[in-house]
C-alpha positions as CSV (number, residue, x, y, z in Angstrom):
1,X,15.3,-24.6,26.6
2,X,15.5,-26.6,24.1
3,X,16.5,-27.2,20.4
4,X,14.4,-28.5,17.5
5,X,16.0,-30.9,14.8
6,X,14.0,-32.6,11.8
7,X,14.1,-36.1,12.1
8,X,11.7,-37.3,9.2
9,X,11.4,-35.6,5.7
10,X,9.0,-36.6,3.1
11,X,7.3,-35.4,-0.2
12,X,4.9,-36.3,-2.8
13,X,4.1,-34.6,-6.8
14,X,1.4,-36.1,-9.1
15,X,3.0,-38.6,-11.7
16,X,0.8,-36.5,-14.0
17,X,4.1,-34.2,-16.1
18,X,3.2,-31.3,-17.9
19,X,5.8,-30.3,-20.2
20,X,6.5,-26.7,-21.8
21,X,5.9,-28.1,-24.8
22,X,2.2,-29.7,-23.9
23,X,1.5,-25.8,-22.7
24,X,2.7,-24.8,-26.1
25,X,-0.4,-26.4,-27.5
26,X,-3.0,-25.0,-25.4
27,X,-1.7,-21.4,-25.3
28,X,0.6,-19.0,-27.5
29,X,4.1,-20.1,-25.7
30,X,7.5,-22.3,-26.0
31,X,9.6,-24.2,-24.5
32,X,12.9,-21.4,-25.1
33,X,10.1,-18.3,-24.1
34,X,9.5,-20.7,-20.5
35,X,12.9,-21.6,-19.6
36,X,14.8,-18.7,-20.6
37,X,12.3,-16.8,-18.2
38,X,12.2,-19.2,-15.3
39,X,14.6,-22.2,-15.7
40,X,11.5,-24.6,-16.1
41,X,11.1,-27.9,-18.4
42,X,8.6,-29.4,-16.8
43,X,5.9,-29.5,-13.9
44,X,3.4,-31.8,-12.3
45,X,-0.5,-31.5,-12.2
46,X,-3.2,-33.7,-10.8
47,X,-5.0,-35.3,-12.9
48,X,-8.4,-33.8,-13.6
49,X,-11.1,-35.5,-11.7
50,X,-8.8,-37.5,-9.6
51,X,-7.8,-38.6,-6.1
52,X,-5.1,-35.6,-5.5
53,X,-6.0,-33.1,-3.2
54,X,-3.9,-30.5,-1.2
55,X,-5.1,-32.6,1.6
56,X,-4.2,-36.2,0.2
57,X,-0.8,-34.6,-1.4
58,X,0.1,-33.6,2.2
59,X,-1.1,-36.5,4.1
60,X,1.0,-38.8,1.9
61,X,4.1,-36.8,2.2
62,X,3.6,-36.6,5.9
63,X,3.3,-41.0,6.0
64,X,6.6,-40.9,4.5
65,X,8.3,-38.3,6.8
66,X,6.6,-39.7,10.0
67,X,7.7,-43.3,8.8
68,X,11.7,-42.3,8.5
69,X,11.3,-40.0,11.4
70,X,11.0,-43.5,13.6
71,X,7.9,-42.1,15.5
72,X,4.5,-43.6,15.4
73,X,1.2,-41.4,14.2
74,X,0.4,-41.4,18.4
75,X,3.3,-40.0,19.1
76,X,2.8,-36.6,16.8
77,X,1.7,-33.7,19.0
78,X,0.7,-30.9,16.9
79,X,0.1,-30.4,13.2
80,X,1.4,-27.1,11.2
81,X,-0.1,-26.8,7.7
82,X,1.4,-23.9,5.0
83,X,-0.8,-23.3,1.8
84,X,-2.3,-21.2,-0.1
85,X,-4.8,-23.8,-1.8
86,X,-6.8,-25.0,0.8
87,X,-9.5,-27.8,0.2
88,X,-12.1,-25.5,1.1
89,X,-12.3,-22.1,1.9
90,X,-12.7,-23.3,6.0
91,X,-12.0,-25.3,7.5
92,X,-8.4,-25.7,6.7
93,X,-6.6,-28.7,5.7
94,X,-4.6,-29.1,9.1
95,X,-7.8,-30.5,10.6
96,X,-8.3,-33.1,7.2
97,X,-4.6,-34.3,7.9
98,X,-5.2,-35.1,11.5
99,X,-8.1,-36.7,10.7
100,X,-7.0,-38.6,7.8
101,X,-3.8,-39.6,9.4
102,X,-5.9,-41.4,12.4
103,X,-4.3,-38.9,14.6
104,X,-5.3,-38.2,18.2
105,X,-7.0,-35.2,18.7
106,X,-3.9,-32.9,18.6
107,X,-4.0,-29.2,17.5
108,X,-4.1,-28.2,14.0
109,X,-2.8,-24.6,12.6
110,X,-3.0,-23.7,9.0
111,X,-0.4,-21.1,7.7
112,X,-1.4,-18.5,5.1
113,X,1.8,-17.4,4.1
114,X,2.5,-18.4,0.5
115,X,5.9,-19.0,-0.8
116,X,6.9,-18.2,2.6
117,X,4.9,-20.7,4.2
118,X,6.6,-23.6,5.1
119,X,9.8,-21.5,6.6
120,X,6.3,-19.5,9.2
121,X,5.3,-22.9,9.6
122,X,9.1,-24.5,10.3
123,X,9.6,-21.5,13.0
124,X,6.1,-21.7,14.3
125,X,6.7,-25.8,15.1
126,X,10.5,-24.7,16.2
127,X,9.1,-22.2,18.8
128,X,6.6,-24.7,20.4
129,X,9.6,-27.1,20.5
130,X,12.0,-24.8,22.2
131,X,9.4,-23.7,24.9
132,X,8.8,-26.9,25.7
133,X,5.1,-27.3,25.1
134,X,5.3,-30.2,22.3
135,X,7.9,-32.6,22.0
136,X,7.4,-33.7,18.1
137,X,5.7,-31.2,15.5
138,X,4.5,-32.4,12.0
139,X,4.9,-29.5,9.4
140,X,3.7,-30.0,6.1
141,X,3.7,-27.7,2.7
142,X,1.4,-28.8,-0.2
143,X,-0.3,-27.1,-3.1
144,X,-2.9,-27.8,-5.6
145,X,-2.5,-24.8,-8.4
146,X,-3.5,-26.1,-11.4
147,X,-7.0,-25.8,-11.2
148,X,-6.6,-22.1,-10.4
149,X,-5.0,-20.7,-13.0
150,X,-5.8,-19.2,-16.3
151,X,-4.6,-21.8,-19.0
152,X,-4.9,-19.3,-21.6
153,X,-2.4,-17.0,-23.7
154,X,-3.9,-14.4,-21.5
155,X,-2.7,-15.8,-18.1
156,X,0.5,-17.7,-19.6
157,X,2.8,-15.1,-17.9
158,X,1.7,-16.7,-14.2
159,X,0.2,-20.4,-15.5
160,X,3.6,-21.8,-16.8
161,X,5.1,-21.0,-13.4
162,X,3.3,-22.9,-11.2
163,X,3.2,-26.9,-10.3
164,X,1.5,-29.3,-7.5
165,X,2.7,-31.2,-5.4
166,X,3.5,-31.4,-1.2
167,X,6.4,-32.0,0.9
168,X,6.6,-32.7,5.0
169,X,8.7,-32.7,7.9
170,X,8.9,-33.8,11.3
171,X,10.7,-31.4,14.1
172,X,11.3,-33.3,16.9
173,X,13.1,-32.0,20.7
174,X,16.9,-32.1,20.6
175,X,18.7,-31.2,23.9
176,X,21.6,-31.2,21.9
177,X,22.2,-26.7,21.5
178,X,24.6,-27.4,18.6
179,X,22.3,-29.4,16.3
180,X,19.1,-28.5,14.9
181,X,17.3,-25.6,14.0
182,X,20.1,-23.1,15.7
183,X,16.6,-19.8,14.3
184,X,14.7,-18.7,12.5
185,X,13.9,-15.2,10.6
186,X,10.4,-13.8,9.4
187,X,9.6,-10.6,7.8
188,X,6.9,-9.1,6.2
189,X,5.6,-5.9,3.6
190,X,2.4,-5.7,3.3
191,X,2.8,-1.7,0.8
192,X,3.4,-4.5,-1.7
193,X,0.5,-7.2,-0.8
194,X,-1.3,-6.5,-4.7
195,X,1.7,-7.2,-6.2
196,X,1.8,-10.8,-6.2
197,X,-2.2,-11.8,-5.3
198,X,-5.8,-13.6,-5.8
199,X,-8.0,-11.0,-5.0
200,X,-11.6,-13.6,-5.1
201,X,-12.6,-15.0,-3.3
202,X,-12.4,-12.4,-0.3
203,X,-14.6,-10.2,1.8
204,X,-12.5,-7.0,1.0
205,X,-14.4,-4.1,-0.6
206,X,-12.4,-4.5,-3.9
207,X,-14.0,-7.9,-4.2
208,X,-17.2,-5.9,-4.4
209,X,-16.9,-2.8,-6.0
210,X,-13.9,-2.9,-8.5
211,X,-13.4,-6.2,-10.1
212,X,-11.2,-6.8,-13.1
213,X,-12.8,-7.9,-15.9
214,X,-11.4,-9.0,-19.5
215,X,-13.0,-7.8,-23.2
216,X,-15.6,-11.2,-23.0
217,X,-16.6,-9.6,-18.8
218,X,-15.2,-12.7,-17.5
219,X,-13.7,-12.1,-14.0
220,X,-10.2,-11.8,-13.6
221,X,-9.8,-11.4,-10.4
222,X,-10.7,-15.4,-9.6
223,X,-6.7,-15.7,-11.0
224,X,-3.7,-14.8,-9.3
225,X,-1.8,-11.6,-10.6
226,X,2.0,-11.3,-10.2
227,X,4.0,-8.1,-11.5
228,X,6.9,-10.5,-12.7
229,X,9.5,-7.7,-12.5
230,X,8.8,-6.3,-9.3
231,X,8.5,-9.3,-7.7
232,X,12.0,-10.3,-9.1
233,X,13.8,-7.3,-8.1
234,X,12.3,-7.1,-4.1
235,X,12.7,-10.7,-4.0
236,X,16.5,-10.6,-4.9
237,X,17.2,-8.4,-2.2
238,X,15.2,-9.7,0.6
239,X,16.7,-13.2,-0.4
240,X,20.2,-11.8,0.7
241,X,18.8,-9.7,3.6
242,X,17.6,-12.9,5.5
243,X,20.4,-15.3,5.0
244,X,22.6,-12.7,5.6
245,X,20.4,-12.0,9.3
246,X,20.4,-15.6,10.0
247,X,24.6,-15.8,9.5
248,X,25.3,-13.4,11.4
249,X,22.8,-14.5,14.3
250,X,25.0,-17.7,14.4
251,X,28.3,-15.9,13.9
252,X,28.4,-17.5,10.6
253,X,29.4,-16.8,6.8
254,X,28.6,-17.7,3.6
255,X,31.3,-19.9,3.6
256,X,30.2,-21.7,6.0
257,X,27.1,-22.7,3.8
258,X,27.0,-26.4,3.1
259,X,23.6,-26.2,0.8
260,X,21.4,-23.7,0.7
261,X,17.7,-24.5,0.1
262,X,15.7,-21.7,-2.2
263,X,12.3,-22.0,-2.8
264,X,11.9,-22.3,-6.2
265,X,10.1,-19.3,-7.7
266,X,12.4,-18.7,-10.6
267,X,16.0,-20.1,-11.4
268,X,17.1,-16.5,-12.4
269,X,16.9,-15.6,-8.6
270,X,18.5,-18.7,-7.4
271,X,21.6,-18.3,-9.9
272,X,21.6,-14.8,-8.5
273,X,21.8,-15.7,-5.0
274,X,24.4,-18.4,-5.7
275,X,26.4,-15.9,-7.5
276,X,26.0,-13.5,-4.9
277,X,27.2,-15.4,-2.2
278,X,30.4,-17.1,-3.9
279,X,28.8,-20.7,-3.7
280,X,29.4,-23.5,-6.1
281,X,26.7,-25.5,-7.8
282,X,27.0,-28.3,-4.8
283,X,26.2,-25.9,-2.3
284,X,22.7,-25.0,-3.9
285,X,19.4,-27.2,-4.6
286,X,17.4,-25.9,-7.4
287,X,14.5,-28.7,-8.8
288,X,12.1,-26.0,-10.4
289,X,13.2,-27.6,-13.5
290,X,11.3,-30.5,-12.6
291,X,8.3,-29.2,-10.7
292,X,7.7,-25.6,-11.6
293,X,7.2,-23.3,-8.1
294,X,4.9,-25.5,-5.8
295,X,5.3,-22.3,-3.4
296,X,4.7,-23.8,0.3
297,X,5.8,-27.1,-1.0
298,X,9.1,-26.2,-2.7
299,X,11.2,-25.7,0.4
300,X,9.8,-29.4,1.8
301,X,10.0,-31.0,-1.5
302,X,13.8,-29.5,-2.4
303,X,14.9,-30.5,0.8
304,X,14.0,-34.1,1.1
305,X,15.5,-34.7,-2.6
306,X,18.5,-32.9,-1.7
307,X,18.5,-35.3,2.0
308,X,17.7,-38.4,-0.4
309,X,20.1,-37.9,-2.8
310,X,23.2,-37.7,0.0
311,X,23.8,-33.8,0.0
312,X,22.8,-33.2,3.0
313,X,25.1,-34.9,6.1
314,X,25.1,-35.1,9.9
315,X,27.0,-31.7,11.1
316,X,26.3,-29.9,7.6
317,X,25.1,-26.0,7.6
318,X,21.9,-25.9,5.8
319,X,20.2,-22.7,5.0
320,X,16.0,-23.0,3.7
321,X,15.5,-18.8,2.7
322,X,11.8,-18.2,0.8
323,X,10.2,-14.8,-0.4
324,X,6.8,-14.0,-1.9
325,X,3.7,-13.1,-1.7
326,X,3.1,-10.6,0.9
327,X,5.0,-9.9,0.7
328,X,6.8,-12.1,3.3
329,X,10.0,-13.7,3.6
330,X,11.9,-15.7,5.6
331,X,15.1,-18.0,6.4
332,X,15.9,-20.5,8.7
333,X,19.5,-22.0,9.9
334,X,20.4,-25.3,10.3
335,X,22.7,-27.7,12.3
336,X,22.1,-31.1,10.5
């Protein structure tokens, strides 16, 4: 049996910045309405008409994390892809990133899994890992929102939220039982699944028979649809539930946190968390400030700023913890 540890981390965002105020001017909002409801300034988009795809996002994170992982593309054995903005509706981009990384013909699997999607994809790599089938996984979490959301007044409630941009990590074998991914902890509600959801394009019958539709008929069911509140109250809750489940699988306690890695759907549920759990403002990485909620992406991208910028170290506790859409959650635990 072994253990998995991550050995290369990586991440990309458009240099395109889209700031509250710039959003100000294309619907009715502010910069004080934004932040004092989610903490964000600012987030990234890809410039209309260019290069950036979830595909290209991901494949350049992935160059950097392979590159400081000290493993060549030939030595990558299987590909894990979280997102919920896939280049096309099939295939999915795991198969694009193998093929535009010049990778041998390893396996690809894409993971549908939202906010949650790059702690599935983490566990899924950490499970092939500790049975032994691959010795280095590539795990990658990148989103292209922007050009699915309603930039109007009327959508302003979800469009301000979200950003683009992709982050990547490398899980390599680690014989070492201490040190690495010590588990993992997935859960799921689907009661809740319309609550946070893009209901087109899909082969369900409310696709056919009862789409929403505004005062001009325009579809609305082509843009995602949160219930802000109720999403905010399950996801406080479920937040503590699985860090709490993966402490106590490793007989440890919030004390014992070093930095703990939220994905970054809203600051109010971070500060909530941190509050919760007695930890000081060096033992939690928040960057939604920056880049808005890049869902699969913002656990990658949080973590390698947070590794880059020295407060990660060898031998520190490090908690990632994600909830959404779903809806699904999820933490993992961390010998660094």
């Amino acid at each position: 049996m072994y253990n998995s540890r991550i050995t290369g981390l990586g991440y990309y965002v458009p240099d395109n910045v889209v700031t509250n105020d710039d959003l100000s001017k294309i619907m009715e909002t502010n910069d004080a309405w934004i932040q004092e409801r989610t903490g964000i300034r600012e987030r990234r988009h890809v410039i209309p008409g260019g290069e950036d795809t979830t595909t290209t996002m991901g494949v350049k994170a992935a160059e950097i994390a392979i590159e400081r992982s000290g493993l060549t593309k030939e030595e990558i054995d299987f590909v894990v892809f979280a997102t919920l903005s896939p280049d096309y509706y099939f295939p999915g981009p795991g198969v694009l990133v193998q093929k535009e990384l010049g990778l041998r013909t390893v396996g690809a699997l894409d993971v549908r899994n939202q906010c949650s999607g790059f702690i599935y994809a983490l566990s899924v790599a950490d499970q092939f890992i500790k049975t032994g089938m691959y010795k280095n996984v590539l795990v990658i979490g990148s989103e292209l929102h922007s050009k699915g959301l309603d930039m109007t007044t009327r959508g302003r409630g979800v469009s301000v939220i979200f950003g683009d941009g992709a982050g990547a990590a490398v899980l390599s074998r680690e014989t070492d039982p201490e040190r690495g991914i010590l588990s993992t902890h997935l859960h799921s509600e689907g009661e809740h699944a319309e609550e946070l959801a893009l209901i087109a394009p899909g082969m369900g019958k409310r696709w056919v028979t009862d789409i929403l539709e505004d005062k001009d008929g325009e579809d609305l069911s082509y843009y995602p649809y949160m219930n802000g509140q109720f999403v905010f109250k399950n996801a406080v809750v479920r937040f503590s539930e699985v860090i709490m489940e993966g402490l106590k699988k490793n007989d440890l306690t919030p004390q014992d946190i070093d930095m703990l890695i939220p994905h970054q759907a809203n600051l109010r549920i971070s500060q909530f968390i941190q509050q919760k759990f007695g930890l000081s403002d060096d033992q939690v990485y928040n960057n939604i400030m920056r880049y808005g909620n890049t869902t699969a992406a913002s656990v990658p991208i949080a973590l390698t700023e947070a590794w880059e910028e020295g407060k990660i170290k060898e031998g520190d506790t490090v908690v990632l913890a994600a909830f959404g859409s779903g809806f699904t959650w999820g933490s993992a635990i961390i010998k660094w």
